[in-house]
Backbone as XML, in Angstrom:
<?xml version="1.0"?>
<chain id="A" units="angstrom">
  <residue number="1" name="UNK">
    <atom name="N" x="96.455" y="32.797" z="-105.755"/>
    <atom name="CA" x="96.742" y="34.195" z="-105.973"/>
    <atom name="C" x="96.179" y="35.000" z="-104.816"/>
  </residue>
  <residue number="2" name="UNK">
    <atom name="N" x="96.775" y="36.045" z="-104.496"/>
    <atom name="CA" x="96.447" y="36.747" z="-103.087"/>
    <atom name="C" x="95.667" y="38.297" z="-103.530"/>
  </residue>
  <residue number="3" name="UNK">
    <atom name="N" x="95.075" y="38.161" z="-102.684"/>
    <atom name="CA" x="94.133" y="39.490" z="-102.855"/>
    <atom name="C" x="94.956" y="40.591" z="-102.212"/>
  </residue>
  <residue number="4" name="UNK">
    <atom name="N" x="96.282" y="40.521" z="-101.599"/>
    <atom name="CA" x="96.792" y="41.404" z="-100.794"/>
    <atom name="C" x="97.535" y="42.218" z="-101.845"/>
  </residue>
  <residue number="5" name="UNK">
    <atom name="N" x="97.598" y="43.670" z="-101.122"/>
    <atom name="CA" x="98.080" y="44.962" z="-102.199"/>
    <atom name="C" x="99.278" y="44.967" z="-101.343"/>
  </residue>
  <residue number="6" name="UNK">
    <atom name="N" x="100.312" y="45.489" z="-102.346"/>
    <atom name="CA" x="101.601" y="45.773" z="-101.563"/>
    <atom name="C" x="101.258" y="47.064" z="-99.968"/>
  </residue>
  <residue number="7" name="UNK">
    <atom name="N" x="101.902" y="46.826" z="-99.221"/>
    <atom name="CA" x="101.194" y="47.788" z="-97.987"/>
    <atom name="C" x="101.924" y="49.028" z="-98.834"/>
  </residue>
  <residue number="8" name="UNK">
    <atom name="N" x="101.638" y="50.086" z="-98.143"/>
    <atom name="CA" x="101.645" y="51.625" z="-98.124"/>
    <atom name="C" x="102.844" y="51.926" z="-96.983"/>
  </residue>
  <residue number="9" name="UNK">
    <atom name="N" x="103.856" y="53.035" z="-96.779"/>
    <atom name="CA" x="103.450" y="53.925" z="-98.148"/>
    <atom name="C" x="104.042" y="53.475" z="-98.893"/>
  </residue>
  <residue number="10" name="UNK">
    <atom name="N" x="103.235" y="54.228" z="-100.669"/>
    <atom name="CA" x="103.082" y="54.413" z="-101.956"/>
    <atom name="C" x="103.761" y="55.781" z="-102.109"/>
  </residue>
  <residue number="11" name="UNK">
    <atom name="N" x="104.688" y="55.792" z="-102.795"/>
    <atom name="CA" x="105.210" y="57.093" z="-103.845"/>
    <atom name="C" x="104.973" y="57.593" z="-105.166"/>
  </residue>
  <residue number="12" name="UNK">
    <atom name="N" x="104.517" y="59.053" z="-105.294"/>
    <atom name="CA" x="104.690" y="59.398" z="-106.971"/>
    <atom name="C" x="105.522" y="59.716" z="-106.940"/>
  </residue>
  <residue number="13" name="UNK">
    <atom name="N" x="106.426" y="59.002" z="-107.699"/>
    <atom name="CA" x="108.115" y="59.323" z="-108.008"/>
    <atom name="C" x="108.422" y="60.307" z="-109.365"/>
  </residue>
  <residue number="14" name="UNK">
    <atom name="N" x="108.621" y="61.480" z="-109.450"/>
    <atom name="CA" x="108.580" y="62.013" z="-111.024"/>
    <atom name="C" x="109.807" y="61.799" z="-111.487"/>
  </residue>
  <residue number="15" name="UNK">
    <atom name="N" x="110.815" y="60.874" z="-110.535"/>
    <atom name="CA" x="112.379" y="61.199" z="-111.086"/>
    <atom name="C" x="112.117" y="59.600" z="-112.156"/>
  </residue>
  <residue number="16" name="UNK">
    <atom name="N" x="110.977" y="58.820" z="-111.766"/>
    <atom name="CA" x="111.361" y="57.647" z="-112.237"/>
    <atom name="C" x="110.153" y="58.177" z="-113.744"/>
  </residue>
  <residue number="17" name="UNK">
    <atom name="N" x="110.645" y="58.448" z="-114.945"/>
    <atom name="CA" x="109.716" y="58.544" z="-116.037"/>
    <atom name="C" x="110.030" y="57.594" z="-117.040"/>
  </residue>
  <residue number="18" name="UNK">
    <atom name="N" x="108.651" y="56.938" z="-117.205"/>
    <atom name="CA" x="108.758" y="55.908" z="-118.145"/>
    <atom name="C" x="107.922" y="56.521" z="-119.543"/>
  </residue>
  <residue number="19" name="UNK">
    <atom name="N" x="106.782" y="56.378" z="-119.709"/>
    <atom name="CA" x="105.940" y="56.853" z="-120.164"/>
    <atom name="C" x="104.871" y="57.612" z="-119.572"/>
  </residue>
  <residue number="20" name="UNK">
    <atom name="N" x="105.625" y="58.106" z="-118.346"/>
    <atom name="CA" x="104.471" y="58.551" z="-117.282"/>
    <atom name="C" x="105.258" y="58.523" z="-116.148"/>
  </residue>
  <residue number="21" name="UNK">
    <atom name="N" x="104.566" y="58.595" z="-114.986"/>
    <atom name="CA" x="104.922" y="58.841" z="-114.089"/>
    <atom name="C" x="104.894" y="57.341" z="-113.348"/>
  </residue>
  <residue number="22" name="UNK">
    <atom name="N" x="105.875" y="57.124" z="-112.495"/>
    <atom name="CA" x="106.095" y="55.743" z="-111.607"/>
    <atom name="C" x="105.167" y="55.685" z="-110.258"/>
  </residue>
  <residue number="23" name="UNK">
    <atom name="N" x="105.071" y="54.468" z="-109.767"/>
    <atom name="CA" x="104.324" y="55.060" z="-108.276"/>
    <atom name="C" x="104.839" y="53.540" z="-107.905"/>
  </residue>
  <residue number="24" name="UNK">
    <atom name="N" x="105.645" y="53.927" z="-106.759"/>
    <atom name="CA" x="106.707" y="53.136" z="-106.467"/>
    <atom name="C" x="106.563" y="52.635" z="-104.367"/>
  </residue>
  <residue number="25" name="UNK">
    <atom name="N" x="107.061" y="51.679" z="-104.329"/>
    <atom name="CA" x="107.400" y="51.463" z="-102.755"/>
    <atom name="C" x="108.720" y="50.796" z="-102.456"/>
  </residue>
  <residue number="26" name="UNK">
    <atom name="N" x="109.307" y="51.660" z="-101.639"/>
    <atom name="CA" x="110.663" y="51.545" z="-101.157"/>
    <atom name="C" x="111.134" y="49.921" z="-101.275"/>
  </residue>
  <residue number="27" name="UNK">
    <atom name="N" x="110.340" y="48.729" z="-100.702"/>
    <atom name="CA" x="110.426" y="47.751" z="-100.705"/>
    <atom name="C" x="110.700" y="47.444" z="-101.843"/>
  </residue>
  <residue number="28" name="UNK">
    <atom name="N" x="110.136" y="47.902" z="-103.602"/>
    <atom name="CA" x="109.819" y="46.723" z="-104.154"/>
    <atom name="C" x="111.100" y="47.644" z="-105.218"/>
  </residue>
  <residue number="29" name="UNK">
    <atom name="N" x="111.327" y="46.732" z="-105.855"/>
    <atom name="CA" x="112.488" y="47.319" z="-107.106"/>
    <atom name="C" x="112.010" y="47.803" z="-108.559"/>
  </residue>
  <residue number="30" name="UNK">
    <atom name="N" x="110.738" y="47.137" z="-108.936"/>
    <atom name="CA" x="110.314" y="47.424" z="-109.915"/>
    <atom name="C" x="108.527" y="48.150" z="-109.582"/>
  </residue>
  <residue number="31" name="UNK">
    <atom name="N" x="108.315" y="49.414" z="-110.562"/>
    <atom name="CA" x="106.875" y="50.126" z="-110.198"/>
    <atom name="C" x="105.983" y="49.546" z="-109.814"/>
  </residue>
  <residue number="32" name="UNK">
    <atom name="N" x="104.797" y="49.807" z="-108.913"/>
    <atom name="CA" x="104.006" y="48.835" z="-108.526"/>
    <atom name="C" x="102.924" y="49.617" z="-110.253"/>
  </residue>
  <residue number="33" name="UNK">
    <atom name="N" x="102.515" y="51.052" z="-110.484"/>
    <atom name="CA" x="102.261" y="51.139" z="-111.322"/>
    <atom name="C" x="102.376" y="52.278" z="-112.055"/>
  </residue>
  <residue number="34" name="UNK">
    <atom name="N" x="102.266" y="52.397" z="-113.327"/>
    <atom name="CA" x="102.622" y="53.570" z="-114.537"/>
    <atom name="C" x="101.580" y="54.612" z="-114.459"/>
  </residue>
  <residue number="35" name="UNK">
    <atom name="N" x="101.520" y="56.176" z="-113.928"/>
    <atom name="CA" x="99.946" y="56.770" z="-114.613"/>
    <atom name="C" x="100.804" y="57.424" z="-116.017"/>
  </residue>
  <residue number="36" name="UNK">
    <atom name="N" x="100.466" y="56.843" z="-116.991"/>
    <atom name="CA" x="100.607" y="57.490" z="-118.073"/>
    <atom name="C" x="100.280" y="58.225" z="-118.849"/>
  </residue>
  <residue number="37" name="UNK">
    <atom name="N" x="100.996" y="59.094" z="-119.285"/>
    <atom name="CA" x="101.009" y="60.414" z="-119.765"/>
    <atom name="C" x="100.879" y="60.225" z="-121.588"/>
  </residue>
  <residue number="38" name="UNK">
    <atom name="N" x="100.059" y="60.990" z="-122.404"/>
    <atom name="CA" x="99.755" y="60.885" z="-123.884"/>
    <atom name="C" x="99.892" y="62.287" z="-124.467"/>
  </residue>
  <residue number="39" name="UNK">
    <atom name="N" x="101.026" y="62.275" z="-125.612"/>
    <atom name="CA" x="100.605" y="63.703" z="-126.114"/>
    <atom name="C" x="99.443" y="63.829" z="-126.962"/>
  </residue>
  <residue number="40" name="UNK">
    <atom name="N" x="98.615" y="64.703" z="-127.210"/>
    <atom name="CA" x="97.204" y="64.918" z="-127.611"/>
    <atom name="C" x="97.485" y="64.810" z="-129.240"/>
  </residue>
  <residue number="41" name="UNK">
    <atom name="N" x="96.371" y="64.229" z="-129.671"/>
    <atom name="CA" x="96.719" y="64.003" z="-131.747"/>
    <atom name="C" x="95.509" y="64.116" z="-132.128"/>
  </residue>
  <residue number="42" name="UNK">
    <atom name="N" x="95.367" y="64.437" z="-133.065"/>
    <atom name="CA" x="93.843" y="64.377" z="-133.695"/>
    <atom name="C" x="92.702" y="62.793" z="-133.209"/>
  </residue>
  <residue number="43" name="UNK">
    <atom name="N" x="92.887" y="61.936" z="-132.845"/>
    <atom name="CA" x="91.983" y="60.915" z="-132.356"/>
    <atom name="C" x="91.860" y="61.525" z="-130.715"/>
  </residue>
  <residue number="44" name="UNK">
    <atom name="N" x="92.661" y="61.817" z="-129.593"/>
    <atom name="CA" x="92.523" y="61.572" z="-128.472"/>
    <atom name="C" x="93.177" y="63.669" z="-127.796"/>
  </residue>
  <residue number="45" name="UNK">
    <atom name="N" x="92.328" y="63.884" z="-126.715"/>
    <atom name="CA" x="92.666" y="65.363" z="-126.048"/>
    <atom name="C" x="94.360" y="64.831" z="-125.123"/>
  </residue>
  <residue number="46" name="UNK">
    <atom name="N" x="94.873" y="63.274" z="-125.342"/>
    <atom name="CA" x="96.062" y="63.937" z="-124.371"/>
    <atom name="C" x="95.781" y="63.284" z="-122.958"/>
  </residue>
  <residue number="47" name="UNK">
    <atom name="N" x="97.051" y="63.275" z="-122.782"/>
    <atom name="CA" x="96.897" y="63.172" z="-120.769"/>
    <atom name="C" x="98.224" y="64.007" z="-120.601"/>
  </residue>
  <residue number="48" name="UNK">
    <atom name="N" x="98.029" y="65.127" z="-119.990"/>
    <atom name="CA" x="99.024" y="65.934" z="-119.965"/>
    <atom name="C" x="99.793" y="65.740" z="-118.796"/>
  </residue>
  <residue number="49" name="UNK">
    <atom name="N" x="101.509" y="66.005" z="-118.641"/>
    <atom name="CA" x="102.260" y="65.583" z="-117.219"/>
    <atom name="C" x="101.409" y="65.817" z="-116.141"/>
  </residue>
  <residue number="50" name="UNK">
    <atom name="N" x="100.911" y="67.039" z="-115.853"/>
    <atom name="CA" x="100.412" y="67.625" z="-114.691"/>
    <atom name="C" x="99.103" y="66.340" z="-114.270"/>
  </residue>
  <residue number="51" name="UNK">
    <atom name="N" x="98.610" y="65.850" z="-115.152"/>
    <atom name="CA" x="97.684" y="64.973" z="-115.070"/>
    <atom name="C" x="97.576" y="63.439" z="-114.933"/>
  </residue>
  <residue number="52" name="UNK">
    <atom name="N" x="98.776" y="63.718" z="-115.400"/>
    <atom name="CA" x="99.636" y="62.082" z="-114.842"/>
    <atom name="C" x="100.335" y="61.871" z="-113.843"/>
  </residue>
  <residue number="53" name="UNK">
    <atom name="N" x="100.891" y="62.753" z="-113.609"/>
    <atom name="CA" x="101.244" y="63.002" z="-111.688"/>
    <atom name="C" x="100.560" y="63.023" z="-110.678"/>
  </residue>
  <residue number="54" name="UNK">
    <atom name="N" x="99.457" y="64.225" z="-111.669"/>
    <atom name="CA" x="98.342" y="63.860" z="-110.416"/>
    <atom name="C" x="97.360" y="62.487" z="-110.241"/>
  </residue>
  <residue number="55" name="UNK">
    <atom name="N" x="97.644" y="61.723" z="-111.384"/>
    <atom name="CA" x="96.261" y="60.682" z="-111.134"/>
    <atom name="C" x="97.969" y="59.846" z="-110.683"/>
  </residue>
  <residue number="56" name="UNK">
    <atom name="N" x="99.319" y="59.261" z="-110.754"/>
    <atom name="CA" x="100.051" y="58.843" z="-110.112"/>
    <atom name="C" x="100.541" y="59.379" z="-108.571"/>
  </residue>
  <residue number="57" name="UNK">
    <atom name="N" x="100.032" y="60.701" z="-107.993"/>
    <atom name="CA" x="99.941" y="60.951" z="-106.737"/>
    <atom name="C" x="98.438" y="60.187" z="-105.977"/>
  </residue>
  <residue number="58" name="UNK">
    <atom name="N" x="97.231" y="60.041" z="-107.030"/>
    <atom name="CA" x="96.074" y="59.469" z="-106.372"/>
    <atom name="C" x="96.480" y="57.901" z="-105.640"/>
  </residue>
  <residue number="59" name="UNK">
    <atom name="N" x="96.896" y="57.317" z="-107.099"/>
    <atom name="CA" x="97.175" y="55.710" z="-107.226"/>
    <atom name="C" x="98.264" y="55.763" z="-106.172"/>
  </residue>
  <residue number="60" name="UNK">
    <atom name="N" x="99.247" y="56.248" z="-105.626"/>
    <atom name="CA" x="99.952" y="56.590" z="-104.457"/>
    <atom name="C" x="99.318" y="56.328" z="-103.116"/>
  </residue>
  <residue number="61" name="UNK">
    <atom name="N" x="98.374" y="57.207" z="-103.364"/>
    <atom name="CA" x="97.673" y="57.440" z="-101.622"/>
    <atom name="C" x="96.635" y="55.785" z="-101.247"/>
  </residue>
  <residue number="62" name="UNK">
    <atom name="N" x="96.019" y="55.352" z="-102.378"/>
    <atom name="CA" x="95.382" y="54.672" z="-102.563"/>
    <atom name="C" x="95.458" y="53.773" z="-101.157"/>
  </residue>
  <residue number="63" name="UNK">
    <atom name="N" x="96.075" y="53.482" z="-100.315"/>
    <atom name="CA" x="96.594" y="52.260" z="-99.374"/>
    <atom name="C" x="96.237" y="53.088" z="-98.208"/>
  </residue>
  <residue number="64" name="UNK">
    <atom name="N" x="96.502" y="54.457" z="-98.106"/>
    <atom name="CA" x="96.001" y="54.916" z="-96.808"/>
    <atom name="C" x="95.005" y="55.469" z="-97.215"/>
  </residue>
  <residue number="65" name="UNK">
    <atom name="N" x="94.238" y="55.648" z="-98.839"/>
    <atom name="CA" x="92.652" y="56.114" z="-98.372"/>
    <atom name="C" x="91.961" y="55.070" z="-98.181"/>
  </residue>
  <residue number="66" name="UNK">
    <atom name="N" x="92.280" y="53.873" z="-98.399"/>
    <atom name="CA" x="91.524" y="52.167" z="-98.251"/>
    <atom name="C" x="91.616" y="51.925" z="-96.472"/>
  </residue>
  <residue number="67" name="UNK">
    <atom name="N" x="92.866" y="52.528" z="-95.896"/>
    <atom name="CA" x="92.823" y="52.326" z="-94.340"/>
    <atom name="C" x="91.939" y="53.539" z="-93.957"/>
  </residue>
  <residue number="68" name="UNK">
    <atom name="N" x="92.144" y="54.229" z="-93.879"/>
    <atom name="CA" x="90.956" y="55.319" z="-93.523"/>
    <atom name="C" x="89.708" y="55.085" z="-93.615"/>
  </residue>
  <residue number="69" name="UNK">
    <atom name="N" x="89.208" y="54.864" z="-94.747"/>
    <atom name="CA" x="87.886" y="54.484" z="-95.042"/>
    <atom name="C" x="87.694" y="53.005" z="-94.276"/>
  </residue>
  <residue number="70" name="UNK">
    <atom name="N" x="88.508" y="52.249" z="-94.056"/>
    <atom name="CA" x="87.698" y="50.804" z="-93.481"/>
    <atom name="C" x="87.500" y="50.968" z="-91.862"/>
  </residue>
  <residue number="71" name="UNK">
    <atom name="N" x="88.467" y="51.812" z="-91.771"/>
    <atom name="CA" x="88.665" y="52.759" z="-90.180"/>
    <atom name="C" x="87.289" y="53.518" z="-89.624"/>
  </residue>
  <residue number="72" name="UNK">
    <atom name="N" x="86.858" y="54.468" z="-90.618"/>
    <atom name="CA" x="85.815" y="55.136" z="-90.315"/>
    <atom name="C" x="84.355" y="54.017" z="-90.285"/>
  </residue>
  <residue number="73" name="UNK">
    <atom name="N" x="84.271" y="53.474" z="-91.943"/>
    <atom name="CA" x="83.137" y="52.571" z="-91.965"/>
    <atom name="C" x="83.069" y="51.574" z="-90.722"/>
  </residue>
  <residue number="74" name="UNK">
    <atom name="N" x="84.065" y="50.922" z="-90.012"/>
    <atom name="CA" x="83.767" y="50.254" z="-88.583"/>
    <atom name="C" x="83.747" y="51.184" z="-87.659"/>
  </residue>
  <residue number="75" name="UNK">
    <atom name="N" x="84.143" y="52.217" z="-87.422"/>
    <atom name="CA" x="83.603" y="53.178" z="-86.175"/>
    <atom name="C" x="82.026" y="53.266" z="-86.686"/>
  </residue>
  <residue number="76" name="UNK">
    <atom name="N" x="81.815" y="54.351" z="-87.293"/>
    <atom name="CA" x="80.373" y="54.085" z="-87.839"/>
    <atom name="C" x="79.059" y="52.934" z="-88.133"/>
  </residue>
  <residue number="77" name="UNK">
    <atom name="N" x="80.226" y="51.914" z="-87.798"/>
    <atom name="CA" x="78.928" y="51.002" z="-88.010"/>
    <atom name="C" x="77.656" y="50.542" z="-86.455"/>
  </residue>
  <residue number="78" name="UNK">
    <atom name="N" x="78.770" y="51.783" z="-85.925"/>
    <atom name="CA" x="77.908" y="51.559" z="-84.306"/>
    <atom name="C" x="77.143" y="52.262" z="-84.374"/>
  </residue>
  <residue number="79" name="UNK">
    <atom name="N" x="76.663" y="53.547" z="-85.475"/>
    <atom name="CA" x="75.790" y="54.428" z="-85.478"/>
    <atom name="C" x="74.436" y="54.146" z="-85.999"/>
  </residue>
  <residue number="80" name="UNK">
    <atom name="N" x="73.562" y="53.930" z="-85.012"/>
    <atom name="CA" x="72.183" y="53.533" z="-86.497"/>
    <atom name="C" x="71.810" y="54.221" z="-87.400"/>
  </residue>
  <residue number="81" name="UNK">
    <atom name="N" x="72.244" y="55.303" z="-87.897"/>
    <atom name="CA" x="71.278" y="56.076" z="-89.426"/>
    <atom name="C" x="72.745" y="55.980" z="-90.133"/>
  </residue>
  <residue number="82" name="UNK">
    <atom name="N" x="73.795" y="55.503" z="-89.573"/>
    <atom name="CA" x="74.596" y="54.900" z="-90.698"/>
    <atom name="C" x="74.264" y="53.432" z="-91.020"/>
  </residue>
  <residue number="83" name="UNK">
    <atom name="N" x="74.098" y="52.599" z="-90.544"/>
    <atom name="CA" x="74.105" y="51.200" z="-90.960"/>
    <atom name="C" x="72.678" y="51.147" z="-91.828"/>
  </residue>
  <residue number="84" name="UNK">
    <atom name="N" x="73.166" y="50.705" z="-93.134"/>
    <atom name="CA" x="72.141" y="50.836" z="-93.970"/>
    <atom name="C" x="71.808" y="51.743" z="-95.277"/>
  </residue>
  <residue number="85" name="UNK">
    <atom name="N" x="72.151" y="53.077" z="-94.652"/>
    <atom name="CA" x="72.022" y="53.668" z="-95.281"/>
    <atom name="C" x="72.818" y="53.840" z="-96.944"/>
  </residue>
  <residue number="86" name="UNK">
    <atom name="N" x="72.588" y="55.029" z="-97.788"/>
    <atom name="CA" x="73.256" y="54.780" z="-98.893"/>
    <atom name="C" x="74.935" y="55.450" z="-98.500"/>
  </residue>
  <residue number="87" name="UNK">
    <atom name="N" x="75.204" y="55.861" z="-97.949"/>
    <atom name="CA" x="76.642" y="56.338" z="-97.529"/>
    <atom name="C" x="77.348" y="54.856" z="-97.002"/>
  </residue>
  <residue number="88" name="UNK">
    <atom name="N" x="76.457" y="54.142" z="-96.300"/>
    <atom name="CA" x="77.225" y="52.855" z="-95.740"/>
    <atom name="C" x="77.128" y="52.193" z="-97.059"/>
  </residue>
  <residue number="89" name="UNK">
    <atom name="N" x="76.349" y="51.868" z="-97.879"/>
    <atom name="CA" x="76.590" y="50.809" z="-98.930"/>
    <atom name="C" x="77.241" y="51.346" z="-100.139"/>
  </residue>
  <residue number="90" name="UNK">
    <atom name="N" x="77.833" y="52.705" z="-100.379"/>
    <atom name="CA" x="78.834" y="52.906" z="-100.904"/>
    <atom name="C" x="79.910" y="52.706" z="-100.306"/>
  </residue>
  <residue number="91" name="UNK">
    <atom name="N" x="80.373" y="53.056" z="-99.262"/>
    <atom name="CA" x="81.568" y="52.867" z="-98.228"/>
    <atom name="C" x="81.881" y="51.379" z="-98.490"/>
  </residue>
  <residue number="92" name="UNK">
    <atom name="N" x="80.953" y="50.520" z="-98.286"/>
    <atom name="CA" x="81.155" y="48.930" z="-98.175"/>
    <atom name="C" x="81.235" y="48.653" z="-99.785"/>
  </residue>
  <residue number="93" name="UNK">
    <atom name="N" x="81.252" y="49.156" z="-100.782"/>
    <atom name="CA" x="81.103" y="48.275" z="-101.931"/>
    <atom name="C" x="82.259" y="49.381" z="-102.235"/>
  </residue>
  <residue number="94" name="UNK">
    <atom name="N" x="83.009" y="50.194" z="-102.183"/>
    <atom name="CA" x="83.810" y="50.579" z="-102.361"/>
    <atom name="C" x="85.275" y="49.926" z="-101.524"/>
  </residue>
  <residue number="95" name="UNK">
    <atom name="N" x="84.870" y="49.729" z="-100.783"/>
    <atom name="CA" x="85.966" y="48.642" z="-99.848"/>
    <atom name="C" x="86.522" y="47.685" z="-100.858"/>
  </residue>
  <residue number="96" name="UNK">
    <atom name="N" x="84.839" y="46.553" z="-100.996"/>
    <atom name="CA" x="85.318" y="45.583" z="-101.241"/>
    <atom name="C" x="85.683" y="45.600" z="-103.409"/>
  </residue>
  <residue number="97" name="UNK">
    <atom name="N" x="85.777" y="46.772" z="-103.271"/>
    <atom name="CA" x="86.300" y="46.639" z="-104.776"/>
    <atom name="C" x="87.569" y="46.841" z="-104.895"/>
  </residue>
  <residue number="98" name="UNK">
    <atom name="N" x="88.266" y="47.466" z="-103.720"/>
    <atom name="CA" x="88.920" y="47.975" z="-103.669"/>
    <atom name="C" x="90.246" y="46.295" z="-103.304"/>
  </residue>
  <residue number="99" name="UNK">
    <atom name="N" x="89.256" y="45.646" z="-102.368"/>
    <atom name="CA" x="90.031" y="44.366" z="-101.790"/>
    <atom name="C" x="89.886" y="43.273" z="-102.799"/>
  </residue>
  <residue number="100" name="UNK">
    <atom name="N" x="89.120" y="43.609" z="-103.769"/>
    <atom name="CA" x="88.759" y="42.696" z="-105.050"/>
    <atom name="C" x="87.872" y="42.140" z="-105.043"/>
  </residue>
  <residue number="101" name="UNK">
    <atom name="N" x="87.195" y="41.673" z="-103.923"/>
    <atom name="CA" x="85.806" y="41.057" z="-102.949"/>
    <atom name="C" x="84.732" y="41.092" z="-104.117"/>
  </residue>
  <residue number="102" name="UNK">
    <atom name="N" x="84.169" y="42.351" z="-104.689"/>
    <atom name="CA" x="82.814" y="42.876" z="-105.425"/>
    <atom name="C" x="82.567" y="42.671" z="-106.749"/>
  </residue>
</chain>
């Protein structure tokens, strides 16, 4: 099994509604994933559209905030009051959770 994520870009598609919003890549035919949307009932407050778009616009970007961040954390790692510090060992354990690594 491969640790590799479909590459980027990632789309929030609102035309594609399932139970939520789609987040889709041109390549693939079926959603990579659902942010789903709940109407609110006496057990639970709800996940309202606006809130499912927006956490399916996050899960979207997800591929270029993982390149960015591995981008910056190796420029930075030439800096000494970064290496070490707690900004670098979030950066790095956020990576590798991200790559499945952690």
């Amino acid at each position: 099994m491969s640790n590799e994520h479909t590459p980027g870009p990632w789309y929030a598609d609102p035309g594609r509604r399932v139970t939520g919003f789609a987040v889709t890549h041109e390549g693939e035919p079926n959603p990579l994933a659902i942010s789903l949307r709940k109407p609110a009932n006496s057990y639970s407050k709800g996940i309202s559209d606006a809130k499912a778009l927006a956490n399916a616009r996050l899960i979207a970007a997800a591929p270029d905030l993982l390149e960015q961040l591995e981008e910056t954390h190796a420029a930075l790692c030439f800096t000494p009051d970064y290496i070490g510090s707690a900004r670098y060992n979030k950066n790095a354990d956020a990576i590798l959770k991200a790559r499945g690594t952690a």
